[in-house]
C-alpha positions in Angstrom: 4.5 16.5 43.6 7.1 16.4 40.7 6.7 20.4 40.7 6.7 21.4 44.4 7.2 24.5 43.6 3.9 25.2 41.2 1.5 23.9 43.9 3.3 25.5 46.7 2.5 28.6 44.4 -1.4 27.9 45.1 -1.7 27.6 48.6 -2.8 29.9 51.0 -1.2 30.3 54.0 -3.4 29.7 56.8 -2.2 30.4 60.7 -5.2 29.3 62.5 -3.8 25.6 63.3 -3.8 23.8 60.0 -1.4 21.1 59.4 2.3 22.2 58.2 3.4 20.6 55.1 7.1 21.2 53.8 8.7 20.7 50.1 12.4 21.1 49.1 13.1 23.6 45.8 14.7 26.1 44.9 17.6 24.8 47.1 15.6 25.3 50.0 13.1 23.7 52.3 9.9 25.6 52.1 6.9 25.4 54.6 3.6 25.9 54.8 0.5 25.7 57.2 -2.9 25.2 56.2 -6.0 26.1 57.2 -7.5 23.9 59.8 -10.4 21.1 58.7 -13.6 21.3 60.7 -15.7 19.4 58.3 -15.7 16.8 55.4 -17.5 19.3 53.2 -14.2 22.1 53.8 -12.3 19.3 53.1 -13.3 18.7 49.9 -14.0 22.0 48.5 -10.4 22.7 49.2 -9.1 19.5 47.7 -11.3 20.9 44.9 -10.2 24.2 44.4 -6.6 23.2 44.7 -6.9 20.6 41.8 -9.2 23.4 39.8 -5.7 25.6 40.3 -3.8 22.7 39.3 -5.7 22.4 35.9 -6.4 18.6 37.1 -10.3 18.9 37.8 -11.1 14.9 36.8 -9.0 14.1 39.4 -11.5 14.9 42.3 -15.3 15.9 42.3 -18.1 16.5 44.5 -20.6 14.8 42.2 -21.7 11.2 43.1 -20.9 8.4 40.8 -22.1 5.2 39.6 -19.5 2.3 39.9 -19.2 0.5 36.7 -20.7 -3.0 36.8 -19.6 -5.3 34.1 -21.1 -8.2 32.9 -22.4 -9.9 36.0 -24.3 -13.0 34.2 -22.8 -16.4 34.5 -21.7 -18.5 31.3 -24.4 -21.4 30.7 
């Protein structure tokens, strides 16, 4: 992240097994773990909330979408 320090600011620590992920700022190298994932579903609603925080929410939903299909029909 280009502001390690802002998303480090919206994690949770977790210390039930997660994975540990570490950013330098500040002058210092900061770590974190995070809570464990036992399913895609946790996955993503975490992915989810932490882009919600990050006030990026296009960047990742839940919804279903429809791939965009151009013109498919061949010239004559």
């Amino acid at each position: 992240a280009i502001e390690s320090k802002t998303v480090f600011g919206f994690l949770k620590p977790d210390h039930r097994g997660g994975e540990v992920i570490t950013a330098s700022f500040d002058g210092e190298t900061h770590s974190i773990q995070l809570p464990p994932v036992n399913s895609a579903s946790f996955a993503l609603r975490f992915l989810e909330t932490l882009c919600h925080s990050l006030q990026c929410d296009n960047l990742l939903s839940s919804q279903p979408f429809s791939s965009y299909r151009g013109n498919t029909s061949s010239p004559a």
